[in-house]
C-alpha positions in Angstrom: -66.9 -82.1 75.0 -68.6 -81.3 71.5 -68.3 -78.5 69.4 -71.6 -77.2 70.3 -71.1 -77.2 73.8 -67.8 -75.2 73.8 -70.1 -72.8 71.4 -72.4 -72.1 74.6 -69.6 -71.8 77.1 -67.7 -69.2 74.9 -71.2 -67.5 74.2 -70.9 -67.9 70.5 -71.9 -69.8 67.8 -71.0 -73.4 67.0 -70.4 -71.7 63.3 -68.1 -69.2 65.3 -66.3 -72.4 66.8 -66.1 -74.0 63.7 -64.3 -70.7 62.0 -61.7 -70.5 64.8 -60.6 -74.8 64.8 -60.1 -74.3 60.7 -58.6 -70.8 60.7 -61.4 -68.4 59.4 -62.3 -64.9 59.9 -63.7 -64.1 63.7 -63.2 -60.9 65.6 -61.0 -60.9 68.5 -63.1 -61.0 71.3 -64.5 -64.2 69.9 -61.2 -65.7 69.4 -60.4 -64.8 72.8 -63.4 -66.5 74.4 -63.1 -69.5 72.1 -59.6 -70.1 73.1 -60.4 -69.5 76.9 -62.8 -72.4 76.9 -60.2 -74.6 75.4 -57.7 -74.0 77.8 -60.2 -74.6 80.1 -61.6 -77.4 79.7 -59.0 -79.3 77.4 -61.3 -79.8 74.6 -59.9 -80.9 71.1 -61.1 -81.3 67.9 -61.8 -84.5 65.7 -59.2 -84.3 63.4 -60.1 -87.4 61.3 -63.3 -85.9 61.6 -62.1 -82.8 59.9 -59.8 -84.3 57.6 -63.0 -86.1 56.7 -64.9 -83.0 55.9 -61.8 -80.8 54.1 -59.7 -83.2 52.8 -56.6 -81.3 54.6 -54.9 -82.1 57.3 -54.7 -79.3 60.3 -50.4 -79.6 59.3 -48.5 -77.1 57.9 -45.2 -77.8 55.8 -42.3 -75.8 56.7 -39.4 -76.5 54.6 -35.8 -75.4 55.4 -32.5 -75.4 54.1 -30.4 -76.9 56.7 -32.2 -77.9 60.6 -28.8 -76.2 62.6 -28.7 -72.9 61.9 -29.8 -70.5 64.2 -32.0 -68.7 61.6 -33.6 -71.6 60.7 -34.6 -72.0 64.3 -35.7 -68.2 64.4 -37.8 -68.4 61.6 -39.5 -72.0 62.9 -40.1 -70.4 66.4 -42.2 -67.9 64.7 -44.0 -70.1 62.5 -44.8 -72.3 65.4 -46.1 -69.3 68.1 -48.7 -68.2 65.4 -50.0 -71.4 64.0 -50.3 -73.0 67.6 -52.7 -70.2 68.2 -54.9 -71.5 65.5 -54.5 -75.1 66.5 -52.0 -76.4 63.2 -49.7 -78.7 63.4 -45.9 -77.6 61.6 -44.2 -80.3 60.2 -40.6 -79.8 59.2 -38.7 -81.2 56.3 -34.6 -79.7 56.5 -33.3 -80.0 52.3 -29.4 -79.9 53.5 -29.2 -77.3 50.5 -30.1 -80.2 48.3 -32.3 -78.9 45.6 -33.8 -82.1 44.1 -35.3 -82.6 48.1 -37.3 -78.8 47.8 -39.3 -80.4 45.2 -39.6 -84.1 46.6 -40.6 -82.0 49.9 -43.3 -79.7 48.3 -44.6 -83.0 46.4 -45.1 -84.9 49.4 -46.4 -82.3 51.5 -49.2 -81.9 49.0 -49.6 -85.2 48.3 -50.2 -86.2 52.4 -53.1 -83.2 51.7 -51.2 -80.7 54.1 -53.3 -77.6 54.6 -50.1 -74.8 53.3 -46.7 -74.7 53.4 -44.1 -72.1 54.3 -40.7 -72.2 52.4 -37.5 -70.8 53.6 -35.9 -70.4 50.2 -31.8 -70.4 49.7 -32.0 -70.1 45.4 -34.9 -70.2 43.1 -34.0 -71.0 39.9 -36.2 -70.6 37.1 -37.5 -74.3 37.3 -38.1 -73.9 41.3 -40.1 -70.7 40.0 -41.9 -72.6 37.4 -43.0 -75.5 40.0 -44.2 -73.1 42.3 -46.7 -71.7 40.1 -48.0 -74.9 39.2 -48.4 -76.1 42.9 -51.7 -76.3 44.0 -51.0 -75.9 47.8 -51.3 -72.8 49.1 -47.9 -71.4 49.7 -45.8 -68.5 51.5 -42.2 -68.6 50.6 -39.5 -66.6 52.9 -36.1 -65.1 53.2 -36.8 -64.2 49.0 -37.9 -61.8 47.0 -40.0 -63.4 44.3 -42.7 -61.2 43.0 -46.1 -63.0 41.9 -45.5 -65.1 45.1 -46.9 -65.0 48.9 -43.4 -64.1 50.3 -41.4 -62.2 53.3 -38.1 -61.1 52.9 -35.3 -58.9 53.9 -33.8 -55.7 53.4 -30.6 -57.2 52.4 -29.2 -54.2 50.2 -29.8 -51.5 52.4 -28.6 -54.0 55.5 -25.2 -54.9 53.9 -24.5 -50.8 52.7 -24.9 -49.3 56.0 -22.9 -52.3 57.3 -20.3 -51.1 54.9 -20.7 -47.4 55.6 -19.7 -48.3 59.4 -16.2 -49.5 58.1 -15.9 -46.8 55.9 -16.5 -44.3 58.4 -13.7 -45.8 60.9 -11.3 -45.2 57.7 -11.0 -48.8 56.0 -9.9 -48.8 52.6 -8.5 -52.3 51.9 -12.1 -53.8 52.3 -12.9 -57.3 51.1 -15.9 -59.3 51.3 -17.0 -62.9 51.8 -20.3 -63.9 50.6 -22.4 -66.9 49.5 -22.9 -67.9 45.9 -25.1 -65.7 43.7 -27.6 -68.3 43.0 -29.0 -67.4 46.3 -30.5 -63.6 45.4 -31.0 -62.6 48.9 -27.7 -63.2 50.6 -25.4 -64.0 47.3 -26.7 -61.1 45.1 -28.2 -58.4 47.0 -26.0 -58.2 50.3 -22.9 -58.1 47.5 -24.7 -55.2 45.8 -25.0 -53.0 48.9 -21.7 -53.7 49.7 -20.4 -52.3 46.2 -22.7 -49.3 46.0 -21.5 -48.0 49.5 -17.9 -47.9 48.0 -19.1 -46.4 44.7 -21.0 -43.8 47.5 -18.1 -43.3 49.4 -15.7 -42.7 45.9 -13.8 -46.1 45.6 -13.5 -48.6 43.3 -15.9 -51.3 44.2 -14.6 -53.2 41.7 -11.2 -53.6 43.0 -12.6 -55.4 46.3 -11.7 -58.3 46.6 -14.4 -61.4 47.0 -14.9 -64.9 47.6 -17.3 -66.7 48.4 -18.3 -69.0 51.3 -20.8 -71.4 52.5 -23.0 -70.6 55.5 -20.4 -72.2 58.1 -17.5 -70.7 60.2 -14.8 -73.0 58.8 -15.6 -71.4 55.7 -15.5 -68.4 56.2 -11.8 -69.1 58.3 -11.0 -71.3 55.4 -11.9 -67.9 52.6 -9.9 -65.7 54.9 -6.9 -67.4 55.1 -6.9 -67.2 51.4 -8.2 -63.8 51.4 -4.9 -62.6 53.4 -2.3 -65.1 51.7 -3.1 -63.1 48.5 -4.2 -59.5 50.1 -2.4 -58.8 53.3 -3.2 -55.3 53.3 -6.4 -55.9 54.0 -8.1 -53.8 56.9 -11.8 -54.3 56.6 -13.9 -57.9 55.9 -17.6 -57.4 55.2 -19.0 -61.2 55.7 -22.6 -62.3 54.3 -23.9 -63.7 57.1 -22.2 -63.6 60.9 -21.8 -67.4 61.1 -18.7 -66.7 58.4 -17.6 -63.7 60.1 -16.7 -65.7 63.1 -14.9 -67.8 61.2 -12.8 -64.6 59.6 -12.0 -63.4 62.6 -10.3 -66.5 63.8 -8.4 -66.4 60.9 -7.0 -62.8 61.0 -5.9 -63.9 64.8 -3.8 -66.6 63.7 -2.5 -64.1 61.3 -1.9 -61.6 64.2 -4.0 -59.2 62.8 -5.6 -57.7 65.6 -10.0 -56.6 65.4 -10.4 -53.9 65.7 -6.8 -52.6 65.8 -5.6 -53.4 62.3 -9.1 -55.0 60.8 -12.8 -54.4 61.4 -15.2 -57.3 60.3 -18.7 -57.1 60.0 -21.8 -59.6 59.1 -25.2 -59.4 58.8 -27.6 -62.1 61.4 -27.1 -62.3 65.3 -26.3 -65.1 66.7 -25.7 -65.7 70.4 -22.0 -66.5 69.0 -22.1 -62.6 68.1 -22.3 -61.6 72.1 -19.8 -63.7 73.3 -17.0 -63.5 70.6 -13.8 -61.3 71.9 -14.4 -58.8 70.0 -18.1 -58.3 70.2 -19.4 -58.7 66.2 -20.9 -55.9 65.1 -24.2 -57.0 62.8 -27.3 -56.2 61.1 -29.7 -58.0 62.8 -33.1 -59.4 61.0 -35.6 -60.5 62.9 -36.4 -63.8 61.4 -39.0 -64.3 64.6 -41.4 -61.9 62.6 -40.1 -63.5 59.4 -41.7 -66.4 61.1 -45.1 -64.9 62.4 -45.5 -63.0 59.1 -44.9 -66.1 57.0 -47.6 -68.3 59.2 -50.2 -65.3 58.8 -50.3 -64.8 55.7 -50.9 -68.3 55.0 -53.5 -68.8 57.2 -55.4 -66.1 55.5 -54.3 -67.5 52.2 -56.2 -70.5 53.7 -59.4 -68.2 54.2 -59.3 -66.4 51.5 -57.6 -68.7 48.8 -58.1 -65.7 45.8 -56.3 -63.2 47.4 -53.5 -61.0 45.5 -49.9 -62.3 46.6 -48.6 -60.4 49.6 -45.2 -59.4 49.7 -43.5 -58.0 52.4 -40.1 -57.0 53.4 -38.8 -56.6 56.7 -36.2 -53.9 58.0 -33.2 -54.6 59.6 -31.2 -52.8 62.7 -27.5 -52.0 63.2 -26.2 -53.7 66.6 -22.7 -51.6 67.0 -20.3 -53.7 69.1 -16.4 -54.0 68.9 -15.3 -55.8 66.1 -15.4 -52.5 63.8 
Protein backbone atom coordinates (compact mmCIF):
# COMPACT_ATOMS: atom_id res chain seq x y z
CA UNK A 1 0.00 0.00 0.00
CA UNK A 2 1.20 3.73 -0.76
CA UNK A 3 -0.01 6.80 0.43
CA UNK A 4 -1.72 7.60 -2.74
CA UNK A 5 -3.63 4.66 -2.93
CA UNK A 6 -5.17 4.87 0.53
CA UNK A 7 -5.89 8.65 -0.78
CA UNK A 8 -8.30 7.00 -3.53
CA UNK A 9 -9.86 4.48 -1.30
CA UNK A 10 -10.73 7.03 1.41
CA UNK A 11 -11.91 9.49 -1.50
CA UNK A 12 -9.52 12.18 -0.47
CA UNK A 13 -6.43 13.63 -1.25
CA UNK A 14 -3.01 12.16 -0.85
CA UNK A 15 -2.39 15.84 0.81
CA UNK A 16 -5.45 14.94 3.04
CA UNK A 17 -3.65 11.56 3.95
CA UNK A 18 -0.57 13.18 4.42
CA UNK A 19 -2.36 15.81 7.12
CA UNK A 20 -3.94 12.92 9.10
CA UNK A 21 -0.34 10.47 9.42
CA UNK A 22 1.50 13.88 10.78
CA UNK A 23 -1.36 15.27 12.89
CA UNK A 24 -2.72 18.37 10.85
CA UNK A 25 -5.96 20.01 10.46
CA UNK A 26 -8.71 17.73 8.51
CA UNK A 27 -12.44 17.76 9.08
CA UNK A 28 -14.03 14.79 10.60
CA UNK A 29 -15.52 13.07 8.06
CA UNK A 30 -12.05 12.89 6.39
CA UNK A 31 -10.46 11.57 9.42
CA UNK A 32 -13.07 9.12 9.65
CA UNK A 33 -12.65 7.74 6.11
CA UNK A 34 -8.85 7.92 6.35
CA UNK A 35 -8.81 5.91 9.42
CA UNK A 36 -11.40 3.39 7.98
CA UNK A 37 -9.02 2.43 5.24
CA UNK A 38 -6.37 1.84 7.62
CA UNK A 39 -8.04 -0.42 9.65
CA UNK A 40 -8.88 -2.02 6.67
CA UNK A 41 -6.33 -2.74 4.90
CA UNK A 42 -3.50 -2.57 7.58
CA UNK A 43 -1.54 0.05 5.86
CA UNK A 44 1.34 1.87 7.77
CA UNK A 45 3.35 4.68 7.18
CA UNK A 46 7.20 4.91 6.44
CA UNK A 47 8.45 6.21 9.45
CA UNK A 48 12.11 6.47 8.47
CA UNK A 49 10.59 7.95 5.56
CA UNK A 50 9.05 10.59 7.65
CA UNK A 51 11.60 11.07 10.04
CA UNK A 52 13.43 11.67 6.86
CA UNK A 53 11.25 14.46 5.73
CA UNK A 54 10.58 16.28 9.41
CA UNK A 55 13.36 15.49 11.29
CA UNK A 56 10.88 14.21 14.23
CA UNK A 57 10.10 11.15 15.24
CA UNK A 58 6.13 10.14 15.21
CA UNK A 59 6.97 9.60 19.59
CA UNK A 60 5.72 11.62 22.11
CA UNK A 61 7.61 12.02 25.54
CA UNK A 62 5.50 11.53 28.56
CA UNK A 63 7.29 12.14 31.66
CA UNK A 64 6.14 11.13 35.12
CA UNK A 65 6.88 11.33 38.63
CA UNK A 66 6.77 7.89 39.83
CA UNK A 67 5.46 4.66 37.14
CA UNK A 68 3.01 3.03 40.22
CA UNK A 69 0.58 5.28 41.06
CA UNK A 70 -2.70 4.93 39.93
CA UNK A 71 -2.86 8.59 38.62
CA UNK A 72 0.09 8.18 36.82
CA UNK A 73 -1.56 5.39 35.01
CA UNK A 74 -4.88 7.62 34.63
CA UNK A 75 -3.26 10.27 33.12
CA UNK A 76 -1.02 7.81 30.59
CA UNK A 77 -4.25 6.01 29.56
CA UNK A 78 -5.49 9.24 28.35
CA UNK A 79 -2.51 10.33 26.68
CA UNK A 80 -2.29 7.00 24.88
CA UNK A 81 -6.33 6.76 23.62
CA UNK A 82 -5.79 10.16 21.90
CA UNK A 83 -2.38 10.02 20.38
CA UNK A 84 -3.06 6.31 19.03
CA UNK A 85 -5.80 8.01 17.08
CA UNK A 86 -3.29 10.04 15.26
CA UNK A 87 -0.78 7.25 14.87
CA UNK A 88 2.16 8.63 17.71
CA UNK A 89 4.01 6.59 19.49
CA UNK A 90 4.16 7.64 23.78
CA UNK A 91 7.30 6.91 25.24
CA UNK A 92 7.48 6.99 28.95
CA UNK A 93 10.33 8.08 31.18
CA UNK A 94 9.14 7.67 35.32
CA UNK A 95 11.69 10.54 37.39
CA UNK A 96 11.05 8.65 40.96
CA UNK A 97 10.59 12.31 42.21
CA UNK A 98 14.17 12.81 41.29
CA UNK A 99 14.50 16.28 39.95
CA UNK A 100 17.96 16.18 38.25
CA UNK A 101 16.10 13.08 35.93
CA UNK A 102 13.01 15.84 34.72
CA UNK A 103 15.74 17.66 33.04
CA UNK A 104 18.05 14.73 31.81
CA UNK A 105 14.52 13.39 30.54
CA UNK A 106 13.36 16.64 28.71
CA UNK A 107 17.12 16.71 27.22
CA UNK A 108 17.03 13.48 25.81
CA UNK A 109 13.71 13.44 24.59
CA UNK A 110 14.62 16.40 22.44
CA UNK A 111 17.75 15.44 21.62
CA UNK A 112 16.35 11.74 20.03
CA UNK A 113 14.07 14.64 17.94
CA UNK A 114 10.76 13.51 19.62
CA UNK A 115 7.84 15.30 18.08
CA UNK A 116 6.31 16.89 21.86
CA UNK A 117 6.23 16.00 25.20
CA UNK A 118 3.66 15.92 27.95
CA UNK A 119 4.95 16.49 31.60
CA UNK A 120 3.16 15.43 34.65
CA UNK A 121 4.76 17.98 36.96
CA UNK A 122 5.19 17.32 41.04
CA UNK A 123 7.23 20.96 41.75
CA UNK A 124 8.54 23.57 39.48
CA UNK A 125 10.99 25.43 40.79
CA UNK A 126 12.11 28.55 39.35
CA UNK A 127 15.05 26.76 37.41
CA UNK A 128 12.56 23.92 36.07
CA UNK A 129 10.54 27.17 34.93
CA UNK A 130 13.46 28.75 33.40
CA UNK A 131 14.42 25.43 31.40
CA UNK A 132 11.13 25.16 30.19
CA UNK A 133 11.13 28.35 28.42
CA UNK A 134 14.15 27.73 26.85
CA UNK A 135 13.12 24.22 25.46
CA UNK A 136 12.60 24.09 22.06
CA UNK A 137 10.21 21.09 22.02
CA UNK A 138 6.91 21.72 21.99
CA UNK A 139 5.56 21.06 25.29
CA UNK A 140 2.16 20.54 27.52
CA UNK A 141 2.82 20.30 31.16
CA UNK A 142 0.02 18.71 33.54
CA UNK A 143 -1.30 18.39 37.03
CA UNK A 144 0.28 22.43 37.39
CA UNK A 145 -0.69 25.56 37.15
CA UNK A 146 2.08 27.51 35.48
CA UNK A 147 0.85 30.40 33.43
CA UNK A 148 2.78 31.26 30.08
CA UNK A 149 2.87 27.45 29.73
CA UNK A 150 0.63 24.77 27.53
CA UNK A 151 -0.82 23.15 30.82
CA UNK A 152 -3.96 21.17 32.39
CA UNK A 153 -4.53 21.20 35.83
CA UNK A 154 -6.91 20.83 38.77
CA UNK A 155 -9.24 22.55 40.82
CA UNK A 156 -7.28 21.67 43.84
CA UNK A 157 -8.56 24.69 46.20
CA UNK A 158 -12.05 24.50 45.61
CA UNK A 159 -11.63 20.29 45.74
CA UNK A 160 -9.89 20.25 49.17
CA UNK A 161 -12.65 23.17 50.73
CA UNK A 162 -15.70 21.41 49.97
CA UNK A 163 -13.90 18.26 51.12
CA UNK A 164 -13.47 20.07 54.34
CA UNK A 165 -16.93 21.58 54.44
CA UNK A 166 -18.29 17.83 54.46
CA UNK A 167 -16.46 17.33 57.92
CA UNK A 168 -17.50 20.44 59.09
CA UNK A 169 -20.95 19.89 58.39
CA UNK A 170 -20.98 16.22 60.33
CA UNK A 171 -19.67 18.57 63.39
CA UNK A 172 -15.70 17.99 63.42
CA UNK A 173 -13.87 20.39 65.24
CA UNK A 174 -10.49 18.75 66.09
CA UNK A 175 -9.54 18.57 62.32
CA UNK A 176 -5.99 17.93 61.15
CA UNK A 177 -4.55 17.58 57.87
CA UNK A 178 -1.81 15.50 56.15
CA UNK A 179 -0.38 16.89 52.97
CA UNK A 180 2.61 16.78 50.68
CA UNK A 181 5.45 19.31 50.85
CA UNK A 182 4.79 22.83 49.51
CA UNK A 183 7.22 22.70 46.78
CA UNK A 184 4.60 20.83 44.97
CA UNK A 185 1.93 23.99 44.37
CA UNK A 186 -0.90 21.75 43.28
CA UNK A 187 -1.23 19.29 45.99
CA UNK A 188 1.28 20.89 48.75
CA UNK A 189 0.12 24.53 48.49
CA UNK A 190 -3.26 24.78 47.09
CA UNK A 191 -5.20 21.67 48.56
CA UNK A 192 -3.64 23.12 52.12
CA UNK A 193 -5.20 26.46 51.26
CA UNK A 194 -8.69 25.22 50.65
CA UNK A 195 -8.52 23.32 53.62
CA UNK A 196 -7.69 26.58 55.77
CA UNK A 197 -10.13 28.85 54.16
CA UNK A 198 -13.08 26.46 54.77
CA UNK A 199 -12.27 26.78 58.59
CA UNK A 200 -11.77 30.51 58.38
CA UNK A 201 -15.51 30.16 56.41
CA UNK A 202 -16.86 28.08 58.92
CA UNK A 203 -15.36 30.56 62.05
CA UNK A 204 -12.29 28.55 63.32
CA UNK A 205 -8.99 29.00 63.64
CA UNK A 206 -7.26 27.50 60.74
CA UNK A 207 -4.30 28.25 62.17
CA UNK A 208 -4.63 26.02 65.07
CA UNK A 209 -4.88 22.77 62.73
CA UNK A 210 -2.61 20.77 63.13
CA UNK A 211 -0.39 19.56 59.91
CA UNK A 212 2.25 17.37 58.67
CA UNK A 213 3.26 16.45 55.86
CA UNK A 214 3.52 13.11 53.97
CA UNK A 215 4.82 11.58 50.93
CA UNK A 216 2.38 10.12 48.25
CA UNK A 217 2.38 6.45 49.95
CA UNK A 218 0.03 4.85 52.58
CA UNK A 219 2.85 4.05 55.09
CA UNK A 220 3.18 7.57 55.17
CA UNK A 221 0.41 8.70 55.68
CA UNK A 222 -0.01 5.67 58.73
CA UNK A 223 3.39 6.69 59.73
CA UNK A 224 2.07 10.94 60.03
CA UNK A 225 -0.96 9.74 61.85
CA UNK A 226 0.43 7.86 64.45
CA UNK A 227 2.33 10.94 65.21
CA UNK A 228 -0.59 13.07 64.53
CA UNK A 229 -2.59 11.22 67.52
CA UNK A 230 0.54 10.59 69.99
CA UNK A 231 0.57 14.42 70.12
CA UNK A 232 -3.36 15.33 69.44
CA UNK A 233 -5.62 12.62 70.61
CA UNK A 234 -8.61 14.69 70.45
CA UNK A 235 -8.52 14.60 67.06
CA UNK A 236 -12.02 13.82 65.22
CA UNK A 237 -11.53 14.79 61.66
CA UNK A 238 -8.15 14.08 59.11
CA UNK A 239 -8.31 15.93 55.78
CA UNK A 240 -5.44 13.84 53.65
CA UNK A 241 -3.83 15.32 50.30
CA UNK A 242 -4.26 12.69 48.21
CA UNK A 243 -6.41 9.18 49.09
CA UNK A 244 -3.36 6.96 48.87
CA UNK A 245 -2.37 8.69 52.48
CA UNK A 246 -5.74 8.56 53.67
CA UNK A 247 -5.74 4.85 53.65
CA UNK A 248 -2.81 4.78 55.37
CA UNK A 249 -4.59 7.26 58.32
CA UNK A 250 -7.21 5.23 58.59
CA UNK A 251 -5.21 2.19 59.51
CA UNK A 252 -3.66 4.11 61.90
CA UNK A 253 -6.68 5.54 63.88
CA UNK A 254 -7.76 1.56 63.95
CA UNK A 255 -4.88 0.46 65.75
CA UNK A 256 -5.59 3.38 67.96
CA UNK A 257 -9.27 2.23 68.36
CA UNK A 258 -10.62 5.15 66.99
CA UNK A 259 -13.43 4.13 65.19
CA UNK A 260 -14.32 6.00 61.16
CA UNK A 261 -16.77 7.29 61.11
CA UNK A 262 -17.79 6.97 64.79
CA UNK A 263 -15.18 9.01 66.58
CA UNK A 264 -13.16 10.31 63.22
CA UNK A 265 -14.04 11.17 59.63
CA UNK A 266 -11.14 11.14 57.04
CA UNK A 267 -11.26 12.42 53.81
CA UNK A 268 -8.76 12.67 50.58
CA UNK A 269 -8.82 13.91 47.36
CA UNK A 270 -8.05 11.07 44.09
CA UNK A 271 -10.02 7.66 43.67
CA UNK A 272 -8.41 4.85 43.68
CA UNK A 273 -9.93 1.37 43.46
CA UNK A 274 -8.44 1.06 47.19
CA UNK A 275 -11.22 3.86 47.92
CA UNK A 276 -14.20 1.19 47.07
CA UNK A 277 -13.01 -1.52 48.84
CA UNK A 278 -11.64 0.01 52.16
CA UNK A 279 -14.09 -0.72 55.38
CA UNK A 280 -15.20 2.28 55.59
CA UNK A 281 -15.84 3.38 52.06
CA UNK A 282 -13.33 6.73 51.52
CA UNK A 283 -15.13 9.50 50.78
CA UNK A 284 -12.97 11.70 47.94
CA UNK A 285 -12.80 14.25 45.41
CA UNK A 286 -12.31 12.57 42.43
CA UNK A 287 -10.22 14.26 39.32
CA UNK A 288 -10.46 12.76 36.26
CA UNK A 289 -6.92 12.54 35.33
CA UNK A 290 -8.28 10.34 32.09
CA UNK A 291 -9.34 13.85 30.60
CA UNK A 292 -6.21 15.24 32.22
CA UNK A 293 -4.69 12.78 29.77
CA UNK A 294 -6.83 13.42 26.57
CA UNK A 295 -6.61 17.16 27.09
CA UNK A 296 -2.81 17.11 27.65
CA UNK A 297 -2.24 14.86 24.22
CA UNK A 298 -4.69 17.44 22.32
CA UNK A 299 -3.37 20.31 22.87
CA UNK A 300 -0.09 19.19 21.92
CA UNK A 301 -0.92 17.85 18.80
CA UNK A 302 -2.33 21.17 17.82
CA UNK A 303 0.65 22.75 19.29
CA UNK A 304 2.30 20.54 16.64
CA UNK A 305 0.09 22.14 13.86
CA UNK A 306 0.05 25.21 14.85
CA UNK A 307 3.49 25.76 16.66
CA UNK A 308 2.59 29.84 17.28
CA UNK A 309 -0.29 29.39 19.12
CA UNK A 310 -1.06 31.38 22.63
CA UNK A 311 -0.46 28.84 25.60
CA UNK A 312 -3.63 27.06 26.54
CA UNK A 313 -4.43 26.59 29.96
CA UNK A 314 -7.02 24.65 31.32
CA UNK A 315 -8.31 23.51 34.50
CA UNK A 316 -10.39 20.71 35.15
CA UNK A 317 -13.30 20.38 37.93
CA UNK A 318 -13.55 17.89 40.28
CA UNK A 319 -16.62 15.82 41.94
CA UNK A 320 -17.49 14.81 45.46
CA UNK A 321 -17.91 10.81 45.74
CA UNK A 322 -19.79 10.75 49.45
CA UNK A 323 -19.13 7.23 50.96
CA UNK A 324 -18.60 6.20 54.65
CA UNK A 325 -15.58 7.26 56.03
CA UNK A 326 -17.06 10.90 56.97
Amino acid sequence: MTLREVAQMAGVSPASVSRYLNGGPLSQGKRAAIRAVIEQTGFYPNQAAHTLRTGKLKQIGVIVPRIHSETVSQVTAGIEEVLAEEGYLPVLGSTDLNPERETRYLELLSAFHVSGVIHMARAVSDDLREFYRNYSTPLVITGQNLPGFHCVFHDDYHAMKELAGRLIARGRRKICYIGVDEDDIAVGQERLRGAQDALYAAGHNAEEMPVAVADFTWESGYKRMKEMLESFPDTDGVLCATDTIAQGAMIALREFGRAVPGDVSVAGVGDDWADLISVPRLTVARLDQVRCGRMAASILLRLLAHPDAAPAQIMLGYTIIDRESV
